[in-house]
C-alpha positions, 0 to 999 in steps of 0.5 A, spaced: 501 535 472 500 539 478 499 534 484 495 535 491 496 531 496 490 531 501 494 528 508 501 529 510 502 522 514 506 517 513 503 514 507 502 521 504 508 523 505 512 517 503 508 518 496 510 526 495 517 523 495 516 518 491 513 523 485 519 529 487 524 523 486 521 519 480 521 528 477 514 530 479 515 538 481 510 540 482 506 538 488 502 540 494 501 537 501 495 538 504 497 537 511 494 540 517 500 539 523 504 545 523 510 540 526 508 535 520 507 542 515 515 543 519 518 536 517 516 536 509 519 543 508 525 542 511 525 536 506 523 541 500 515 539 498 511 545 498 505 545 503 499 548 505 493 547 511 488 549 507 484 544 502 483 551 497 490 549 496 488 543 490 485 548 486 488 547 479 490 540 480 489 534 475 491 529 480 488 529 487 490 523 492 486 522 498 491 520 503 486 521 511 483 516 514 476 513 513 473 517 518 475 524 516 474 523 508 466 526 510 469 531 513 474 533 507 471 532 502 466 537 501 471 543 501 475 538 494 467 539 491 468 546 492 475 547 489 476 540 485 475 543 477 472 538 471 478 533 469 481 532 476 482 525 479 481 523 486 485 518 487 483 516 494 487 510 499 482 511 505 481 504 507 474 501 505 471 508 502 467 506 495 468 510 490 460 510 489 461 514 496 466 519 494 462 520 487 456 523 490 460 528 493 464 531 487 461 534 480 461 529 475 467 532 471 471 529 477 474 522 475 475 517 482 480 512 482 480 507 489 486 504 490 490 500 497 498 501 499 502 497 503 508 500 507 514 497 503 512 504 498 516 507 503 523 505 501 519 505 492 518 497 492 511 498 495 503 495 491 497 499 489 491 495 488 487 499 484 480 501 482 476 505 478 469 509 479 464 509 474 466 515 470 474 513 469 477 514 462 482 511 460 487 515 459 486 518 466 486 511 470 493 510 466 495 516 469 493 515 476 497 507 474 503 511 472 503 516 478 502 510 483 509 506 480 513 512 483 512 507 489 511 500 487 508 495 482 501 497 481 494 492 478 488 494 476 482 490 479 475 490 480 472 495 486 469 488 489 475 485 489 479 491 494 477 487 500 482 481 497 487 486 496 487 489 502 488 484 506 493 480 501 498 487 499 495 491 504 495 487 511 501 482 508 508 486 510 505 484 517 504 476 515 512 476 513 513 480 519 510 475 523 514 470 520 520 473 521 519 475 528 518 467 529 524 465 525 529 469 530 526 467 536 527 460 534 535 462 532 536 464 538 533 458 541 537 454 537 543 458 540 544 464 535 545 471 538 540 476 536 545 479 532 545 472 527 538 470 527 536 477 525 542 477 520 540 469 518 533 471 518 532 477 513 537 475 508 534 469 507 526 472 507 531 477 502 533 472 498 527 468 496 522 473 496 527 477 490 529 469 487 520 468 487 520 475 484 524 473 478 522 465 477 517 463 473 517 456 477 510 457 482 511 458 490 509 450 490 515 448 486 520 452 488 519 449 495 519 443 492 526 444 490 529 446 497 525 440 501 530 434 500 526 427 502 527 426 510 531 432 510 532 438 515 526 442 510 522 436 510 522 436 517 520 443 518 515 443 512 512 436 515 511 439 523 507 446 520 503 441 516 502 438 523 500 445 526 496 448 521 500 453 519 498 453 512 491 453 514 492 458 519 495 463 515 489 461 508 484 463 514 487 469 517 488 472 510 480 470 509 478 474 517 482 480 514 477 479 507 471 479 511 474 484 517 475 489 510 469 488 508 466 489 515 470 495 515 467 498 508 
């Protein structure tokens, strides 16, 4: 399968070298960088500054920003041939907005990353267009497990997915910053918080993967009745956390859709 990669950023490139791992060979990156075009052929992709570049492609991935995809996608129309797919991953772009712009025999399927794809243990929300077979959106799905777990989900709920999947590494992140601060203020050095604390968010995160128990129950079974768990659940009920954190990922719903 020839692949196209539009857009040499960090996620365009992250994805190339997921795929060159995973075996795919042959693959272009759209890149229109010299430096960026410098940094991805020093790593062994073959690249290109022109979008004439996907001619021939099967499968064509959307990697630019929202406002840039306008711009670009006239010059797929002009080369992209019938039974090519786009897959794009431009934030709050519908497909409906991209099908108008290309020949009907090219399939558009919409789907949202998040940063962990860098190191292959990524999620991909996934959506197809109208004109979508089946056998090409099973293509796209096993394309995109080069770099994580893939779902397939109604386009009406991409704004969820964004905000769960695609803005969530920086709700455990936001945590972990928490977590630290309060080691080293509870007389940890730097060094022994940030250990303490990744290893632990580690550790859970892969013990929640792999359990069939809910998140409920598991946390159940670390929080001994007026024990030191207990007094740390019981102080964040008192501040809202789980509150705050249920509203903060329905503002980012909302900001995405204000964005789409």
């Amino acid at each position: 399968m020839r692949i196209a990669v539009i857009g040499g950023g960090v996620m365009g490139g992250t994805l190339a070298e997921a795929m060159a791992r995973a075996g795919r060979d042959d693959i272009v990156v759209v890149e229109r960088s010299a430096e960026r075009r410098a940094e991805l052929e020093a790593r062994g992709h073959e690249t290109s500054d022109d979008v004439a570049a996907v001619a021939g492609a099967e499968m064509i991935l959307l990697v630019v920003k929202p406002q840039d995809v306008a711009s670009v996608l006239p010059e797929i129309s002009a080369v992209a041939g019938d039974g090519a797919t786009v897959v794009s991953l431009a934030a709050g772009v519908r497909t409906a907005t991209i099908e108008a712009a290309l020949p009907e025999g090219v399939a558009v399927v919409r789907a949202m990353p998040n940063t962990p794809a860098v190191i292959g243990r990524g999620m991909f929300g996934v959506s197809p267009g109208s004109r979508v077979p089946v056998e090409r959106l099973d293509a796209v799905v096993d394309l995109l497990r080069s770099g994580g777990e893939v779902v397939v989900v109604d386009e009406s709920h991409q704004d969820a997915v964004t905000a769960v999947s695609g803005s969530g590494p920086a709700y455990l992140f936001h945590l972990a910053e928490h977590m630290i601060a309060a080691g080293i203020e509870g007389g940890l050095d730097p060094e022994a918080a940030r250990a303490l604390t990744v290893q632990t968010l580690v550790g859970a995160s892969e013990l929640l993967a792999g359990s069939d128990e809910s998140p409920e129950e598991l946390r159940r079974r670390v929080t001994s009745p007026n024990g030191t768990t207990h007094a740390a659940i019981t102080t964040f009920d008192q501040h809202g956390v789980g509150e705050g954190i249920r509203a903060g990922v329905l503002a980012a719903i909302a900001r995405s859709a204000e964005l789409g």
